[in-house]
Each structure stands twice: as C-alpha cells, then as structure tokens.
N, C-alpha and C positions, 0 to 999 in steps of 0.2 A: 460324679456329678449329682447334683442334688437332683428330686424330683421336679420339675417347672409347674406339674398339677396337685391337690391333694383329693381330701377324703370330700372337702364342700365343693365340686366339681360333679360329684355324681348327685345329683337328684333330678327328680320329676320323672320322665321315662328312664330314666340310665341309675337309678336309684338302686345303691347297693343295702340291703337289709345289716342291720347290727353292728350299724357304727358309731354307737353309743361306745361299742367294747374298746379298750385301747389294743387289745391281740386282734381284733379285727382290723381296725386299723393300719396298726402294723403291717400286718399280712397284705393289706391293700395297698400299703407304699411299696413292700417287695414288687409286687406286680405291677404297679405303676410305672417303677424304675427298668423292667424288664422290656414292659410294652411300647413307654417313652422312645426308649434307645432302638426297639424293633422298626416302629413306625418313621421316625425321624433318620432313620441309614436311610431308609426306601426313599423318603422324602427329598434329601440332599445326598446322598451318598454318601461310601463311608468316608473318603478323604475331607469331604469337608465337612461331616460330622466329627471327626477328629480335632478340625478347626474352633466347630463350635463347642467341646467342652473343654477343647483348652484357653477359650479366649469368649467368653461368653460374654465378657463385658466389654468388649468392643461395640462402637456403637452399630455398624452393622448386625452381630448378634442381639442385639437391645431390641433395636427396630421389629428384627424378625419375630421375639418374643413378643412384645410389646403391641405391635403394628406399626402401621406407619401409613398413609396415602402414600399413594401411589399413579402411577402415568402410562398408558399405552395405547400405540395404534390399533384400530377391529373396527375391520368393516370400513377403513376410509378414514375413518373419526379418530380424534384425540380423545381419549376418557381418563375420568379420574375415578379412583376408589379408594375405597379405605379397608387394607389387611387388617382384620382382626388382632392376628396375634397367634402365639402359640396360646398365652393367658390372657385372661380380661377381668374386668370387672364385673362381666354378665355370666362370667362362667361358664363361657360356650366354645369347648373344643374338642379341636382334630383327636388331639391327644388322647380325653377323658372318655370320647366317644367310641375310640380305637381300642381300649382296655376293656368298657366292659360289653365291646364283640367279642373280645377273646377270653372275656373269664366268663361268658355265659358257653360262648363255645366248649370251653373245659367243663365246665358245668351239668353239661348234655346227659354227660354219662359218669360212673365211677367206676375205676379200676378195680376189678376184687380178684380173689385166687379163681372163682369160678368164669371170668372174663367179663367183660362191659356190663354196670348194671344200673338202670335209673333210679336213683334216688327214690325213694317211696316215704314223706314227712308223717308221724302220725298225726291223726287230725286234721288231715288236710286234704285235699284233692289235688291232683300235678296239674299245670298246664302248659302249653305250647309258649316261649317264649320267644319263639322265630319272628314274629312281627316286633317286639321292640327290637329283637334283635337286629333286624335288617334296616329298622328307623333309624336304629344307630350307625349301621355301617353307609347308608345314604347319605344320612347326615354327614359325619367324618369325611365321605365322596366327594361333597359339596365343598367342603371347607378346605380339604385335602388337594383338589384338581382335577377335572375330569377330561379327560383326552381319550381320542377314537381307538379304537377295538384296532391291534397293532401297532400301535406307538412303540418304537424301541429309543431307547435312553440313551444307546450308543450311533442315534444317527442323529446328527445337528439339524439337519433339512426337516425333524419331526417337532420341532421345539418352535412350533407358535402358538400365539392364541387361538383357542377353540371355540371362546367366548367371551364373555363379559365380566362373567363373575368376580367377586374379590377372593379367590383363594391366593393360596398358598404359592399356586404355578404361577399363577400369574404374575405376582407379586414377586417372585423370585427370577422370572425370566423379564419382567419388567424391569429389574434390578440385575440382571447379567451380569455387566462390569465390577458388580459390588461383589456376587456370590460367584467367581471362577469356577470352573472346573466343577459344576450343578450337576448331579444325574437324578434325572427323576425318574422313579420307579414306579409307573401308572397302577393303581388297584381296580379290579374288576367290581362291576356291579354284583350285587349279589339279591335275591329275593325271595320268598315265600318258599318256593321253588325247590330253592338248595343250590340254584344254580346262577 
C-alpha cells in the first residue's frame, strides 16, 4: 500500500529537519509506511484494515481518506460534522502527527555497544523535545478519538459518542453500517509527565 501521507505533512511544530535530502526523505516514507499501517490496525482493526488496502478505492474507503460530513445523535440533538480525512488539503493529520511521536520517541536515545546514549550535535546545545512531542500525540488524540479511561474494543455497550468532535470514532461509528466489524483501539493521553 502506498503511503496516504508524505514528507509536506510534517511542518511547523512536527517539522522533520533535512528534507531537502532525497535519503532523508526516503528514510521518512519507510517510516511513514510503518507508522501508517501501526496507527490505522489500532484505529479499524486488523480485519478491516485488511479491507482497506485491498479496496481503497471503494467509496467508503475514499470518504474515510478523504472525509466526508457526517450525522449523529449527543446529548439529545442531531449534529452534523465534517471528518477531516486521513489527507487534506491543510495537511492536518492523525497520521503525520502519529509518525513524528514515534520517530522523536526513537530519537530520545541511540543504541551504542556501550548501551542507550543521547545524541550530543557539535555546536549545538540538546534540548527537551517532550512538549512538541505530547502536542503532537494530543493533537493526533483529538483527531484520532478520545474515549474514557477503560474503553474495551471488544465490548459493543462501550461504542458511543463521548462527544462532539469530528474525529475519526465518531465518524466511523456514525457510519457503523458502512465500516462492519470496527474495533477501536482507544490511545491514552500522554504529557509532560511521561505519563
């Protein structure tokens, strides 16, 4: 399956340095294509992640990329949104948001014969990259779905709206009939903290 994101998805806070390089580049679609597929099992599951890279062009899978408005009841009321998308035009995603948590994560430290070591640039001073980092996995939170502390994916009675927002869950369980057989695998908040 191709990547859904690429290298003009990471800027402003989520800014990967030396993508002028095409080996960086490169190196930045491998883990795109790793993170993509990590995030999106969590997100749909694997069976129907299975679905969508064999049939991506269905229009259901379209929508899901794409976005689509959308319909559901909270709180009494009928409300309308609009899912984003996996991709957009404003270059604002789960996805890209999801990648560089997990390549700053790997980032932290480097493996050497002597065990964990941080990186030391000459000319430069290190600093804490924990607060974009957590900006980013908020953000992704946000966009991704955020459901209460115990959610299990295998109980149907946990699969309602928690609110308003136009994510991902919502979108998808506003759409049930369309995406069968859904599991969503809820991510935890993460902060400052570490925790």
């Amino acid at each position: 399956m191709a990547n859904l994101t690429d290298y003009t998805y990471f800027y402003g806070e989520i800014k990967i340095p030396n993508l002028n390089s095409t080996d960086k580049i490169s190196s930045l679609n491998v883990d795109i294509s790793v993170y993509e597929k990590e995030i999106l099992t969590d997100l749909i599951g694997y069976e129907l992640y299975k679905d969508f890279v064999e049939n991506q062009t269905d229009q259901r899978w379209v929508d899901f990329i794409e976005g689509k408005e959308f319909e559901f009841e909270f709180n009494g009321k009928t409300l309308i949104r609009k899912w984003n998308g996996l991709t957009n035009t404003i270059k604002l995603s789960l996805l890209s948001d999801y990648t560089y948590y997990k390549l700053k994560e790997q980032e932290a430290t480097i493996s050497a014969e002597i065990g964990e070591v941080i990186p030391n640039g000459e000319n430069s001073l290190r600093a804490n990259s924990t607060d974009k980092m957590v900006n980013a996995w908020l953000r992704m939170r946000e966009l991704y779905g955020i459901t209460p502390y115990g959610f299990n994916k295998l109980n149907e009675a946990h699969y309602i709206h928690y609110n308003d927002l136009p994510t991902a869950y919502n979108f998808l369980l506003a759409n049930i009939e369309t995406y069968e057989n859904w599991e969503f695998e809820p991510k935890n908040s993460v902060n400052v903290f570490d925790y």
